[in-house]
N, C-alpha and C positions, 0 to 999 in steps of 0.2 A: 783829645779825649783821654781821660783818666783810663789805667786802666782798673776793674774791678777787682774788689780784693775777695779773698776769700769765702769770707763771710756774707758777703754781696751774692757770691754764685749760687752758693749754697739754700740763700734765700731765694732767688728765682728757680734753682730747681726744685724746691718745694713748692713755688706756685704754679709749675708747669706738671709737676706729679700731681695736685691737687684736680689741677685743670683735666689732665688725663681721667683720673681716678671719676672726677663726674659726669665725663662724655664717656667714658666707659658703662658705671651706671645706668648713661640713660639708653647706651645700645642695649646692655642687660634686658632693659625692662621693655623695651622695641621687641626684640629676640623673641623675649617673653609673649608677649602680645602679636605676635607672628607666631609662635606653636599653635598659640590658642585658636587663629584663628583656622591654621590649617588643619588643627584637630575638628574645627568646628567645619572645616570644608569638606574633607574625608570622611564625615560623619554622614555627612547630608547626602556625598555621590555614592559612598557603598550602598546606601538605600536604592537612588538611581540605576546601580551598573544590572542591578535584578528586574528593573521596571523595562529597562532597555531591552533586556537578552528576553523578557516576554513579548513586549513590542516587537521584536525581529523576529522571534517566534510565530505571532499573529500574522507578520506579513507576507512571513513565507505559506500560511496556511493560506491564506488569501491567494495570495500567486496559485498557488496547487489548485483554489478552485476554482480562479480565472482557467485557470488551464486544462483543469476538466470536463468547464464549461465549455472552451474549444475543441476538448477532444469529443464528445457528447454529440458536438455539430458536425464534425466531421464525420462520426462513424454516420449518423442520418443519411450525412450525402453521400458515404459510402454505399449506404443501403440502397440510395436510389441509383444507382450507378451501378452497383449490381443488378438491379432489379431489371434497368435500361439493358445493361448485357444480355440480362436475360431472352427481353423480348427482342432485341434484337439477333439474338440465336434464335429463337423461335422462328422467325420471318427468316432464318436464312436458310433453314432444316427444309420449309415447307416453300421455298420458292424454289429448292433444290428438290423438291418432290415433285411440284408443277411441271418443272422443265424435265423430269425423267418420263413424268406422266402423257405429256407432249410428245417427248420422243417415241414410248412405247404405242400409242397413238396412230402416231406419222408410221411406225414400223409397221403397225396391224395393218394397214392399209395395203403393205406390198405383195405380200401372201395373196389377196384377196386379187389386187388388180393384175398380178401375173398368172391366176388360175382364170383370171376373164381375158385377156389376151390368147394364154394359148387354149383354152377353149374355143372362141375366137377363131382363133389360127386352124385347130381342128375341123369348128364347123364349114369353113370356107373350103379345109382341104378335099372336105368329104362332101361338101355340095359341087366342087369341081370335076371331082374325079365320077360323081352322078350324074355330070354336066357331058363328061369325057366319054366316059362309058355309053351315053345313051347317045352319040352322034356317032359311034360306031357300031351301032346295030343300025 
């Protein structure tokens, strides 16, 4: 093989600049048509990033009144559960009444049956001693 002379190289390196020079152009005009279209994609999502940040806004209000709605029910059943406290203090105040009542009751009774006992006891003593006395005359 020959080798090239001078003017040989120089003419391939011109059609190798040339070559360059129009796949360079055509990344250019690619490039180009890639701003465009990212100009055109950033256009469209900054609209988007406002539509979003309301939608997360809606759904946190939502949550808030799922979650109101729960607390709502619960204070209910708190109410009845108070209310159940309630009456169940009530029945415990007056079954503790009953049973003092009982007591006081049961106690009135002792007074009464130990003044009939030794009455009782008296009247025997003094029907005795009437008994005693008159078999000694």
């Amino acid at each position: 093989m020959a080798r090239k002379t001078q003017g040989e190289r120089i003419d391939d390196l011109e059609m190798q600049a040339a070559t360059l020079a129009r796949q360079f152009d055509a990344y250019v005009i690619q490039l180009n048509a890639l701003t465009e279209l990212h100009a055109k994609g950033s256009e469209a999502t900054s609209g988007m990033t406002v539509k979003i940040a309301v939608i997360e806004e809606r759904l946190v209000v939502l949550d808030l009144k799922g979650a109101l709605g729960k607390l709502t029910a619960l204070e209910a059943e708190l109410a009845l559960l108070r209310k159940d406290l309630t009456g169940l203090q009530a029945w415990k105040d007056e079954l503790r009444r009953e049973k003092e009542e009982a007591m006081r009751r049961l106690w009135s009774f002792g007074p009464n049956i130990s003044a009939a006992v030794i009455g009782g006891l008296i009247s025997l003593g003094t029907a005795l001693l009437v008994l005693w006395l008159n078999k000694l005359r």
